[in-house]
N, C-alpha and C positions, 0 to 999 in steps of 0.2 A: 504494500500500500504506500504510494508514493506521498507521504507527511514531508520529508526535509528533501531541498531539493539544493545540497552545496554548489552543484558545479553550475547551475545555470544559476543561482545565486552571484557568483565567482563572474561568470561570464558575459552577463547580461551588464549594460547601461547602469547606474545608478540610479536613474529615473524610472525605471524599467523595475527594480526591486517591490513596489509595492504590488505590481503585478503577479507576482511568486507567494508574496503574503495573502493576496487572496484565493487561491488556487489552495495555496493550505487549509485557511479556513472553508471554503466552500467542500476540498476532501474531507474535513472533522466533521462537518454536517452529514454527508452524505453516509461516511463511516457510523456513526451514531443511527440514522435511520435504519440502514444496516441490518446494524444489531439491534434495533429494538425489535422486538417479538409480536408487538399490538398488530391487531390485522383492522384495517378498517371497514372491509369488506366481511368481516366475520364474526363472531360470536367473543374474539377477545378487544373489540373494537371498545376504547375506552371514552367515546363521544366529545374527544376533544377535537378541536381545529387543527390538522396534519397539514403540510406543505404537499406541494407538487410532487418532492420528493415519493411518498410514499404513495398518491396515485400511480405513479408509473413503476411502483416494487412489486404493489398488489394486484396492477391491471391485468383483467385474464385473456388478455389483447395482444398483450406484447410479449413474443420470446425472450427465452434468458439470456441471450447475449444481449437483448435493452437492457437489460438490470442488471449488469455488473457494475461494479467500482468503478469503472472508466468509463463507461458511457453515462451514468450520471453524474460525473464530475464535469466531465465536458458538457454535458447540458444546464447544469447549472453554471458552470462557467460564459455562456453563451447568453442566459438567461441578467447576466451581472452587467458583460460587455456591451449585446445588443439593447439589451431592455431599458439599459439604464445610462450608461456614459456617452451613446450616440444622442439619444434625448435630450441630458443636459448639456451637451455640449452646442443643439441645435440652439436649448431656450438661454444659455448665457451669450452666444453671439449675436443672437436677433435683441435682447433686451439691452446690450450693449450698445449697439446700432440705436435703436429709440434713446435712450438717453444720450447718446452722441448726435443726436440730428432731434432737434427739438420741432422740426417742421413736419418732419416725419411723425415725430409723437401728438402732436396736435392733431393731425388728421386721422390719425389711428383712432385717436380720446372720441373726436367727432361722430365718427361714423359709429364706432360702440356706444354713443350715447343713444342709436337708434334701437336698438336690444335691452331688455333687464340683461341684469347685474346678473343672473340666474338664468341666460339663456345656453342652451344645451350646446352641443357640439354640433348636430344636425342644423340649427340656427345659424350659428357663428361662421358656420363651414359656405354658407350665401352672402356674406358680407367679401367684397369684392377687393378693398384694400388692406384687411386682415388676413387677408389668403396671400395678396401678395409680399406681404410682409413676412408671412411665414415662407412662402417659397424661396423670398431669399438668403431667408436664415439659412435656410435647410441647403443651399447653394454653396453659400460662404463655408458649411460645416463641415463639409464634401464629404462625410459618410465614413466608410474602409477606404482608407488612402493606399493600402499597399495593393499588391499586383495580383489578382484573383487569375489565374490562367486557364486555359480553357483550349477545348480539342477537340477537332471532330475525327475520329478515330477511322473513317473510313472513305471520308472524302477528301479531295482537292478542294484547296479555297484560293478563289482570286482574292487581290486586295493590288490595287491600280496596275503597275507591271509585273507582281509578283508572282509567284505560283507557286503554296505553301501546302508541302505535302501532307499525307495524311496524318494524324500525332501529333504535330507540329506546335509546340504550346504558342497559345496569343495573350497578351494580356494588356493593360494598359490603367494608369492611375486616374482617378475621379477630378486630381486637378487638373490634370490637361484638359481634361470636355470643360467643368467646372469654372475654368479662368480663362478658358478660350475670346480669345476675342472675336475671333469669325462669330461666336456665339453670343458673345456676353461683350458687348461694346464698355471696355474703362471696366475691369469685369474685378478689381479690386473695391471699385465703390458700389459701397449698400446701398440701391436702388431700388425701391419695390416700383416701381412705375416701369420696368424692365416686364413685367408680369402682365401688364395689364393693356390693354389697346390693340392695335395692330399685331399681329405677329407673335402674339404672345402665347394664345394653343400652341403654337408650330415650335413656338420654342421650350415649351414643357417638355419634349422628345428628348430634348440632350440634358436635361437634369439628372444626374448619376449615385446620386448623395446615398440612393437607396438600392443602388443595382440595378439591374434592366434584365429583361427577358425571364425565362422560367427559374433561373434563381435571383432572382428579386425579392428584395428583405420581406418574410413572412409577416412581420411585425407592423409592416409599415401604417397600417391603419390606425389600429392601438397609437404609435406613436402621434400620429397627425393628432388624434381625439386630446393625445394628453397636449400637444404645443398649442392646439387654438385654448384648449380652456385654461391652462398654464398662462399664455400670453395675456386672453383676454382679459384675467385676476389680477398680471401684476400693471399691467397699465393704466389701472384704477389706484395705484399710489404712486404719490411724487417720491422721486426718489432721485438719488443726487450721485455718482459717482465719486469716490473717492479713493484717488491714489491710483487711478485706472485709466489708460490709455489705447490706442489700437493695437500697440504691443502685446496688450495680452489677449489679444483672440486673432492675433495677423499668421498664417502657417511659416510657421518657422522652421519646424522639425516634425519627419514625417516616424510616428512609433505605431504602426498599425494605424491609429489615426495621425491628425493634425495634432501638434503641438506649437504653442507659444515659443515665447524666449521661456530659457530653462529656469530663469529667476522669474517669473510671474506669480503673483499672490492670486491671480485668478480675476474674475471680476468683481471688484467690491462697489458699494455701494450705501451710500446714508439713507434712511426712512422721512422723510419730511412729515408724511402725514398723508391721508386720501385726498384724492383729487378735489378740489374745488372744497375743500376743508382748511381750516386754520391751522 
């Protein structure tokens, strides 16, 4: 049972450390479910609230090679990465962007003022410059930045002069589509008006933030649901930047995702108080 892991400890980045610390902890969980003996589906089911974990130990669905130690550490590990660090890292770039561009935040306030406070995701998801506000979050954020490679194991692929035989890996990173300027004119500045008018279906195709085609992030709904109502909550408080500049959300360094400069505190910020409140 892989608990201590020295050598990629020893080998990895320093920044890269904490990522090994969670990999532990998510193994101690899964080792404990494990071993615990409660069946939730049975007669020794102790009617507490179980994690995921233990639907997918007891499921009469799933073969035993789903349920080993290593396939449920990787999927919880997957469940840490995708579910949760692509997320915040969509809602601290885009919330960064509004409190760096106060014209932008104004028009945002605006338009949610047409909605309660308490409008669903299905609502928020029809407002026309809150959508495009989050598309550019979600632009800026560009998703898995490393090189996903991919094969068609028994065909020729053209690609302009080339002729790439069969196996042949292809792969390519989120920021080249991403910062393209064929695509994204000035493709550093937070623009939601990039989104919206003319041209701007046609140019939802080359958004990559979340993968393309049959493996296209599974998640990606969930996550939208959680960035409009996330967005929409915090742009009902003033809030003030502090000690935070475009350095800490500008792609610096690529570690699986984007990364800042290696000294960023992240994106911080003062609470002033509710919008149109004292």
């Amino acid at each position: 049972m892989p608990i201590g892991y020295p050598v990629y400890t020893i080998m990895c980045p320093e920044r890269l450390t904490p990522v090994i610390g969670i990999s532990q902890k998510v193994g101690a969980q899964v080792a404990q479910v494990l071993a615990d003996s409660s069946d939730i589906y049975g007669k020794n089911n102790c009617d507490e609230r179980k994690t995921i974990f233990y639907e997918l130990r007891d499921s009469p669905l799933l073969p035993p090679d789903e349920k080993s130690f290593n396939r449920l550490l990787h999927e919880g590990l997957l469940l840490v990465a995708a579910g949760s660090e692509a997320t915040a890292k969509s809602l601290y770039v885009t919330h960064y962007h509004l409190l760096a561009n106060s014209h932008i935040m104004k028009k945002l306030r605006a338009e949610l003022q047409t909605v309660p406070s308490t409008a669903s995701w299905a609502e928020l998801e029809q407002l026309d410059y809150l959508s495009a506000v989050i598309w550019e979050g979600n632009r800026l954020n560009f998703g898995l930045t490393m090189r996903n490679c991919r094969t068609a194991p028994f065909e020729t692929l053209r690609y302009k002069n080339y002729n790439l035989p069969p196996g042949t890996p292809v792969s390519t990173m989120s920021l080249f589509v991403n910062a393209s300027e064929e695509y994204y004119p000035d493709p550093w500045t937070f623009d939601p008006e990039r989104w919206l008018g003319e041209g701007s279906m046609e140019r939802r195709k080359y958004m990559t933030s979340f993968g393309k085609g049959a493996r296209r992030c599974i998640g990606v709904n969930l996550a939208h649901m959680e960035i409009y109502l996330a967005i929409a909550a915090l742009v009902r408080y003033d809030l003030e930047l502090f000690e935070t500049d475009v350095s800490d959300v500008e792609f610096r360094h690529e570690y699986m995702t984007f990364q800042p400069k290696l000294d960023s505190k992240g994106v911080r910020a003062m609470v002033k108080g509710r919008t149109g409140e004292p």
